[in-house]
C-alpha positions as CSV (number, residue, x, y, z in Angstrom):
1,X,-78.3,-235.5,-230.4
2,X,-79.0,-231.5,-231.4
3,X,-79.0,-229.9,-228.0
4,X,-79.5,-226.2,-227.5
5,X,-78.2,-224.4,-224.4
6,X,-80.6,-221.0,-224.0
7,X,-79.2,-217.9,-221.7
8,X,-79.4,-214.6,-220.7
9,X,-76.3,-213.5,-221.5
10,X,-72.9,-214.6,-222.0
11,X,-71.1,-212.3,-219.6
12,X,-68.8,-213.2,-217.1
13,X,-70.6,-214.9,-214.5
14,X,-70.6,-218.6,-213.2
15,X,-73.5,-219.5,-215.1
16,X,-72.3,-218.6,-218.7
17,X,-68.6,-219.9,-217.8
18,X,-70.2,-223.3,-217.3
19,X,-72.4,-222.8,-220.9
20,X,-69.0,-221.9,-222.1
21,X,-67.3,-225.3,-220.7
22,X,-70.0,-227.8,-221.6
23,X,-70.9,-227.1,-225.3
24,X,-67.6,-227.7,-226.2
25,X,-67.7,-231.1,-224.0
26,X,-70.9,-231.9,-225.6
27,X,-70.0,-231.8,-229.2
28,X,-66.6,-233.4,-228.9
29,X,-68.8,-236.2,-228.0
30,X,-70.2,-236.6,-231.7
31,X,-73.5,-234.1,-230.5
32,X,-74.4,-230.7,-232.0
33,X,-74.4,-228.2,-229.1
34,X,-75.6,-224.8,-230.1
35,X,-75.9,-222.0,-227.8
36,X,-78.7,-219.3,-227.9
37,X,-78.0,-215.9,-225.6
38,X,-80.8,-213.1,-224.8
39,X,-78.1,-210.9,-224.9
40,X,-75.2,-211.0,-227.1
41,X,-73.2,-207.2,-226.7
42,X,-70.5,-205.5,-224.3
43,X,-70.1,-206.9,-221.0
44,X,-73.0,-209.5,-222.4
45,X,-70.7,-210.9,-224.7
46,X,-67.6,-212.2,-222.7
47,X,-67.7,-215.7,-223.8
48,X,-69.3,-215.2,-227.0
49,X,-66.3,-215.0,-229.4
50,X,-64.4,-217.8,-227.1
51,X,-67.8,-220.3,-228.0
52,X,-67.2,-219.7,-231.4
53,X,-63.4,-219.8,-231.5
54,X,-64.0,-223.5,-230.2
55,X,-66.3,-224.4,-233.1
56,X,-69.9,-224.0,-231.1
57,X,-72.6,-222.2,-233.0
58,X,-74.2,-219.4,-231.1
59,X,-77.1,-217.4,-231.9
60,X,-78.0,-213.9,-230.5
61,X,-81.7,-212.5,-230.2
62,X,-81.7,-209.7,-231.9
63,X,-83.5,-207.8,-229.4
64,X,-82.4,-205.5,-227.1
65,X,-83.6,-205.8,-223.9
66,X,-84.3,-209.7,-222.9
67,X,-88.0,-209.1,-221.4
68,X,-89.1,-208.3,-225.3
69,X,-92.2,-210.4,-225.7
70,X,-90.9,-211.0,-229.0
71,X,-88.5,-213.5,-227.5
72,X,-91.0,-216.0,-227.1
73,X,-91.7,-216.5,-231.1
74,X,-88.6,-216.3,-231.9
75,X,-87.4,-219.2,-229.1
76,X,-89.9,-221.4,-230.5
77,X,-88.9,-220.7,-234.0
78,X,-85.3,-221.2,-233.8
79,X,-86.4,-224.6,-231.8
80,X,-88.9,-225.7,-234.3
81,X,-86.3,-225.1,-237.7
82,X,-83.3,-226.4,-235.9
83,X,-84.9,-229.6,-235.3
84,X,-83.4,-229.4,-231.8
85,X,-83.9,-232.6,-229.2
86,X,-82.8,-230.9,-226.2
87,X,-83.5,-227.4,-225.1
88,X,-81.6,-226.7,-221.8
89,X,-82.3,-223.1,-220.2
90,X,-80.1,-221.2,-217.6
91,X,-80.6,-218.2,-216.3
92,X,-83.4,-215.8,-215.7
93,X,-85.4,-214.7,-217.9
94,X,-84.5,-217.4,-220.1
95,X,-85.8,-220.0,-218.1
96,X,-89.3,-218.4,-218.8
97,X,-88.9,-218.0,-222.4
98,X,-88.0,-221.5,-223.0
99,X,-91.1,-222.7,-220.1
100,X,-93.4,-220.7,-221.9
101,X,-92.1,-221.8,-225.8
102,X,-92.3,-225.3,-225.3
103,X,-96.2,-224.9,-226.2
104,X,-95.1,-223.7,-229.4
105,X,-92.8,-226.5,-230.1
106,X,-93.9,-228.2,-233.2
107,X,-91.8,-231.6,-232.3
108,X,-91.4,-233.7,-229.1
109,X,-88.8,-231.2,-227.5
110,X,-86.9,-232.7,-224.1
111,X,-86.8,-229.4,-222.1
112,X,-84.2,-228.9,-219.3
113,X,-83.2,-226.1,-217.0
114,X,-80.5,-225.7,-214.5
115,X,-80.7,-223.8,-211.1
116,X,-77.8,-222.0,-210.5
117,X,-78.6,-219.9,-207.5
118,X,-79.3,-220.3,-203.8
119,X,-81.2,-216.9,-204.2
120,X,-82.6,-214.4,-206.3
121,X,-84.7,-211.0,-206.3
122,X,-88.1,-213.7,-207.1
123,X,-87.9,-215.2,-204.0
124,X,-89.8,-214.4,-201.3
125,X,-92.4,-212.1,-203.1
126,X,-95.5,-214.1,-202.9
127,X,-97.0,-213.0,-206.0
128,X,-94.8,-214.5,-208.0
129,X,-94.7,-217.9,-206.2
130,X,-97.1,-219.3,-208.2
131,X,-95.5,-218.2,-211.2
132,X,-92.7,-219.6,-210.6
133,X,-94.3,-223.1,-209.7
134,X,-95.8,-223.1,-212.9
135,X,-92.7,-221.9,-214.7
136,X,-90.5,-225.0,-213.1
137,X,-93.0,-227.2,-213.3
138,X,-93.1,-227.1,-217.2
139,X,-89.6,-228.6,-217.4
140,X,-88.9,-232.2,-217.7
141,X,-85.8,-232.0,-215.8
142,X,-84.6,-229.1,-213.4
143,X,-81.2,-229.5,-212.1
144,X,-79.3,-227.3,-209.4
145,X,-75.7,-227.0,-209.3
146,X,-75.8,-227.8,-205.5
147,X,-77.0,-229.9,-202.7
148,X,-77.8,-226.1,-201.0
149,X,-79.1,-224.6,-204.4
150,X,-81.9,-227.8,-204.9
151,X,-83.0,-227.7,-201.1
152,X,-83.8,-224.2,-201.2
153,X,-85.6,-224.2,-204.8
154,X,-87.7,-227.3,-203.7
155,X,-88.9,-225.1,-200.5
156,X,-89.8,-221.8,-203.0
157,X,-91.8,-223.8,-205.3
158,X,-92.9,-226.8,-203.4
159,X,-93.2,-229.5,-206.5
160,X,-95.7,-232.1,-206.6
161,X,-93.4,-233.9,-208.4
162,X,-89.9,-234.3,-206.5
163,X,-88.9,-237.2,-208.8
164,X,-87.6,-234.8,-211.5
165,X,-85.3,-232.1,-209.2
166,X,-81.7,-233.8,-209.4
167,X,-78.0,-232.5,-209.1
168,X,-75.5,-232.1,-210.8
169,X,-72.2,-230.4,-209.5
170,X,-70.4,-227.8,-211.1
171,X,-66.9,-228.6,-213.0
172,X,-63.7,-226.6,-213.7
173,X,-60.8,-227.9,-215.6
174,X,-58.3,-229.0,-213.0
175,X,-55.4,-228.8,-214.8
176,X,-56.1,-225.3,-216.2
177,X,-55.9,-224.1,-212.8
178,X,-53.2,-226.4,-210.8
179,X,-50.8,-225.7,-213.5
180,X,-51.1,-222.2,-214.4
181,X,-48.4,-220.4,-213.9
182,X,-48.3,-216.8,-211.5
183,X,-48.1,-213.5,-213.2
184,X,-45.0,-210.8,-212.5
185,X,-46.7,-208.7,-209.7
186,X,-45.3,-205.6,-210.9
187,X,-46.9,-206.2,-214.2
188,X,-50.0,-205.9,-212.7
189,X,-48.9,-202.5,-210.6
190,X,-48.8,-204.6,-207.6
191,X,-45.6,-204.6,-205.3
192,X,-43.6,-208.0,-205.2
193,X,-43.5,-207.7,-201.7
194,X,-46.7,-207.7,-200.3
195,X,-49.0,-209.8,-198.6
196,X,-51.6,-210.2,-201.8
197,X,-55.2,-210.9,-200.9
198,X,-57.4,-211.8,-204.3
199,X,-61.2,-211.6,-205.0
200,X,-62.9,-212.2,-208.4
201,X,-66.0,-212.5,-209.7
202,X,-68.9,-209.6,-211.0
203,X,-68.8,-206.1,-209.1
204,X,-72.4,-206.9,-207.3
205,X,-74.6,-206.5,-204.3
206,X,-73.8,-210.2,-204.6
207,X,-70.4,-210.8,-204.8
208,X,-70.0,-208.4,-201.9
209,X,-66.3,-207.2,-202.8
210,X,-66.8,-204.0,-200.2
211,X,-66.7,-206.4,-197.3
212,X,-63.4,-207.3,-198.1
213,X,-62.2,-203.8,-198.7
214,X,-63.9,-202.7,-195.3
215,X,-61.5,-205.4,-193.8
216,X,-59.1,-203.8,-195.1
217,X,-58.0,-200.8,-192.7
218,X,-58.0,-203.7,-190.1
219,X,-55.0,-205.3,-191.2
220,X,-51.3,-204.9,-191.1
221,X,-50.4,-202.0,-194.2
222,X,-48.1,-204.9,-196.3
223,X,-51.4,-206.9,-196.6
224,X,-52.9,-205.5,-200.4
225,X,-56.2,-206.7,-202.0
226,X,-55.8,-207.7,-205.8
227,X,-60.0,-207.0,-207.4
228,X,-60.6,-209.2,-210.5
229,X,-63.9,-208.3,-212.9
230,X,-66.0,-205.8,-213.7
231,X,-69.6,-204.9,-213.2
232,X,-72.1,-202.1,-212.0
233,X,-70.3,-201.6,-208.5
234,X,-66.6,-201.0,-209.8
235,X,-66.8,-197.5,-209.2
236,X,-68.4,-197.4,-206.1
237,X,-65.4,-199.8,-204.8
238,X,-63.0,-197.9,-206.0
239,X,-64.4,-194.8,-204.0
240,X,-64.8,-197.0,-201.1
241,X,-61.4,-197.8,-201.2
242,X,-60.7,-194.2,-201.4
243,X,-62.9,-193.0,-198.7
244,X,-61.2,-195.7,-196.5
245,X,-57.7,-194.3,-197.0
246,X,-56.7,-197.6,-198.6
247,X,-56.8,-197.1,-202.1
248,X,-52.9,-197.5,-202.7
249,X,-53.4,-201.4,-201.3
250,X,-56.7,-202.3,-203.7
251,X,-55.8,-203.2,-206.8
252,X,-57.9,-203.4,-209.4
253,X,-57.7,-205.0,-212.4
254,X,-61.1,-205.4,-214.2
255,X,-62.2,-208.5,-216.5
256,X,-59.3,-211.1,-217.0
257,X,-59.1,-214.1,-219.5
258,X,-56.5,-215.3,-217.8
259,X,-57.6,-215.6,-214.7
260,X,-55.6,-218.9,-213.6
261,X,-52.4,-217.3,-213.7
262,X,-54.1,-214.0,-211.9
263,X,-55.1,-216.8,-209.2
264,X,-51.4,-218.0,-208.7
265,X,-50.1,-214.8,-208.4
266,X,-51.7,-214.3,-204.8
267,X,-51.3,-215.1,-201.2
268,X,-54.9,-216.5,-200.5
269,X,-58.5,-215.8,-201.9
270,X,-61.6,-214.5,-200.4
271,X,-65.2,-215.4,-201.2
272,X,-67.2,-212.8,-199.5
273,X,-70.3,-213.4,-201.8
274,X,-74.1,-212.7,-199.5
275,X,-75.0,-215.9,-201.4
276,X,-74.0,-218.5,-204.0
277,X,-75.4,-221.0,-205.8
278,X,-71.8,-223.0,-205.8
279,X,-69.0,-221.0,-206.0
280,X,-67.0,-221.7,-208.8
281,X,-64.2,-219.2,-208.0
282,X,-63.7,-221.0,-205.0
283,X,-63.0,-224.1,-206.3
284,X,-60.6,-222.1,-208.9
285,X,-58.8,-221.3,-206.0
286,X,-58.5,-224.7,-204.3
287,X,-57.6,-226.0,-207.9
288,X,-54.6,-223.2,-207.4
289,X,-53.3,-224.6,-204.3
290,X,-54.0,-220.9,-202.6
291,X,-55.7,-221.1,-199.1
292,X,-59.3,-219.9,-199.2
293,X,-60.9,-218.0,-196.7
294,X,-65.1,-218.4,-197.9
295,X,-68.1,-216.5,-196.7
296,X,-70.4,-219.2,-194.3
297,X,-73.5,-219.2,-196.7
298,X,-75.0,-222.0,-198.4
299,X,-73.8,-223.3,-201.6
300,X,-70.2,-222.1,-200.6
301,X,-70.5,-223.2,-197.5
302,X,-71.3,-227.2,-199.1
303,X,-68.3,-226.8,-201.0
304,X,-65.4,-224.8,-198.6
305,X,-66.7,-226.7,-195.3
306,X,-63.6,-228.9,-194.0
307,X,-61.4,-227.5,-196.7
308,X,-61.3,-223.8,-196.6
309,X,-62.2,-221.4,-193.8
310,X,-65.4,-219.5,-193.3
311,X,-66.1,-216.2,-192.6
312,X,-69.2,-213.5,-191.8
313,X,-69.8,-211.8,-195.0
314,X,-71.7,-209.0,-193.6
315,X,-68.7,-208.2,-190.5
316,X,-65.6,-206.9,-192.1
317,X,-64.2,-207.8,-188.3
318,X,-64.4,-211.2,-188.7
319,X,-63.0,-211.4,-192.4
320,X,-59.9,-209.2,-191.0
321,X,-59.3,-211.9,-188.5
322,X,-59.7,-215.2,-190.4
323,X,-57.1,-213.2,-192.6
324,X,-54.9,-212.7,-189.8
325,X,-54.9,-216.0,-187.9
326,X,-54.1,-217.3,-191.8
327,X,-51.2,-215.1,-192.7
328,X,-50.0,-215.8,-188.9
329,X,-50.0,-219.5,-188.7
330,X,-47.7,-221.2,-191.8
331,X,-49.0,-224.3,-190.8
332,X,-53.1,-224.0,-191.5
333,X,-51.8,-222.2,-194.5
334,X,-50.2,-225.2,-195.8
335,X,-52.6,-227.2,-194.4
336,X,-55.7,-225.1,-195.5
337,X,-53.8,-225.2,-199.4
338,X,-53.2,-228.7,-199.5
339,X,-56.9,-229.7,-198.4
340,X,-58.7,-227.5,-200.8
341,X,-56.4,-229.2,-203.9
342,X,-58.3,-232.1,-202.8
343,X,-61.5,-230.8,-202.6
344,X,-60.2,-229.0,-206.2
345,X,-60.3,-232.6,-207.2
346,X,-63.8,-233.9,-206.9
347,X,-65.3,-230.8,-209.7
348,X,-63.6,-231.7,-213.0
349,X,-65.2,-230.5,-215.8
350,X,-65.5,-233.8,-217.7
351,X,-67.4,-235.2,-215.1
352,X,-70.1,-232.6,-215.0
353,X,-70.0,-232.9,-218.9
354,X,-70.9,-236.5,-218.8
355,X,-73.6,-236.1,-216.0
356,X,-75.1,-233.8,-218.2
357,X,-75.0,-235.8,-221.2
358,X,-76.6,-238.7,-219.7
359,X,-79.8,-236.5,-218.3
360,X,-80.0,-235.5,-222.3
361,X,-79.6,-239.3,-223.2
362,X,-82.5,-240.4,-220.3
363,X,-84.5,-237.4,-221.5
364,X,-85.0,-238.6,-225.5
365,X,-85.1,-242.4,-224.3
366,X,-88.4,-241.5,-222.4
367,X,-90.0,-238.2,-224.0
368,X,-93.0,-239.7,-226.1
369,X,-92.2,-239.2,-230.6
């Protein structure tokens, strides 16, 4: 099979990690697995070089900003010359491109898309429920990457046809994760001595990571947050943490490759996203064997509930005293630790790799020559 995967960008969010994980996968299967990103420079760019370093071809538009009209021509011509079976879209705007190319497709094209939010700034906005009912609806398969993520979609566009919505779980590599070894904390400028609190993921409305940091002035001074990634609220933490008087106990540490030995290095990690489609972090921390203490909304919430804790992401109050009650009491932290390598268990890569596969597979056995 010749299977494009089609994205925004290839920065450092959950979305393009899994693009990064399941090319690879793909072709080690005997497939060609290209990637094509909207956006291929800066921040954009995280996995690009790591793609290629593992043998994947990747394309870059070579247009600058990703709503360029000109996308749609040059979607349907890469399609059309690389004699592709599969197109698979993530992402917005992508997902539109790719919707609105496959009338340009000279070939029987199988087109797929994955969901990989519980929310996003088009929901709710009835002008562009219509749109998006006709921009879903030209896909022959839209998966979600959760149980949470596919409810919610289905009730935003209300499909005719329900028999083509499916899911399929995000994957990590276990192994990656449960065997890393920790980083020296005073490498990092962090003392060896200190309660360490981690959160990573994209400095975003999103992601939330000032919750955490509001928590912070609420608990004992040898508790210290460690702040993994990077993203157009960095700064605006970092003077938060100021402001607060608690800038010597935030840490941060911007983008990290290595980010299963930065997960080892702590005491337990924090989720205090206002939504999620999944959560992969999360899981990166059960993998880890660290206690996770997750923010009670859905997507997370399918994957932390009865293996993590859960916490209001909008009251720094309660997030201080989930913390608490968890640095407190040894036993839910052992307990809390060993249930979430469990629940670690159930997301491996591989499997998410072959689910996908066999949608591809379905997809060419039925789409029409």
């Amino acid at each position: 099979m010749k299977i494009l995967q089609v994205i925004s960008s290839l920065g450092g969010g959950g979305a393009e990690r899994i693009v990064s994980q399941l090319a690879p996968l793909v072709n080690r299967k005997g497939n060609q697995c290209d990637v094509l990103t909207l956006s291929g420079r800066g921040r954009n760019a995280v996995y690009l070089e790591e793609l290629r370093a593992k043998g994947v071809r990747v394309f870059v538009a070579p247009y600058k900003n990703r709503y360029d009209p000109r996308f749609l021509a040059f979607v349907a011509a890469l399609v059309n010359r690389g004699h592709y079976d599969v197109v698979h879209a993530h992402t917005f705007p992508a997902i539109y491109w790719v919707s609105l190319a496959a009338r340009l497709f000279r070939r029987s094209v199988s087109t797929i898309m994955t969901e990989h939010s519980t929310s996003n700034n088009r929901r709710g906005k009835p002008g562009l429920r219509r749109i998006e009912r006709f921009v879903y609806g030209q896909y022959d398969e839209v998966i979600s990457i959760s149980q949470d993520a596919q409810r919610l979609l289905m009730q935003w566009v209300a499909p005719r046809d329900t028999s083509k919505y499916s899911v399929i779980d995000n994957g990590i590599c276990v192994s990656e994760f449960s065997n890393a070894k920790p980083l020296a904390r005073e490498s990092l400028g962090i003392p060896s001595d200190v309660c360490l609190v981690g959160v990573a993921g994209t400095f975003s409305h999103q992601k939330n990571q000032a919750a955490l940091l509001r928590a912070l002035p609420l608990l004992p001074n040898n508790v210290h947050v460690m702040l993994v990634g990077d993203g157009p609220l960095r700064n605006d933490c970092a003077e938060l943490a100021i402001s607060l008087g608690v800038n010597d106990r935030a840490h941060f540490l911007g983008y990290r490759r290595d980010i299963a030995r930065v997960l080892q290095t702590v005491d337990i990690v924090v989720v205090p996203s206002l939504w999620e489609g999944f959560g992969l972090v999360a899981v990166e921390a059960m993998a880890c064997g660290k206690p996770l203490i997750a923010a009670n909304v859905p997507g997370l919430r399918e994957v932390v509930t009865g293996y993590g804790v859960l916490c209001d992401p909008e009251d720094e109050t309660d997030i201080a005293k989930k913390l608490v009650w968890m640095l407190a009491d040894s036993e839910a932290f052992g307990q809390c630790a060993a249930a979430g390598l469990l629940r670690a268990a159930q997301y491996r890569v591989e499997e998410m790799a072959a689910n996908y596969l066999a949608i591809y597979e379905n997809q060419i056995d039925v789409k029409p020559v």
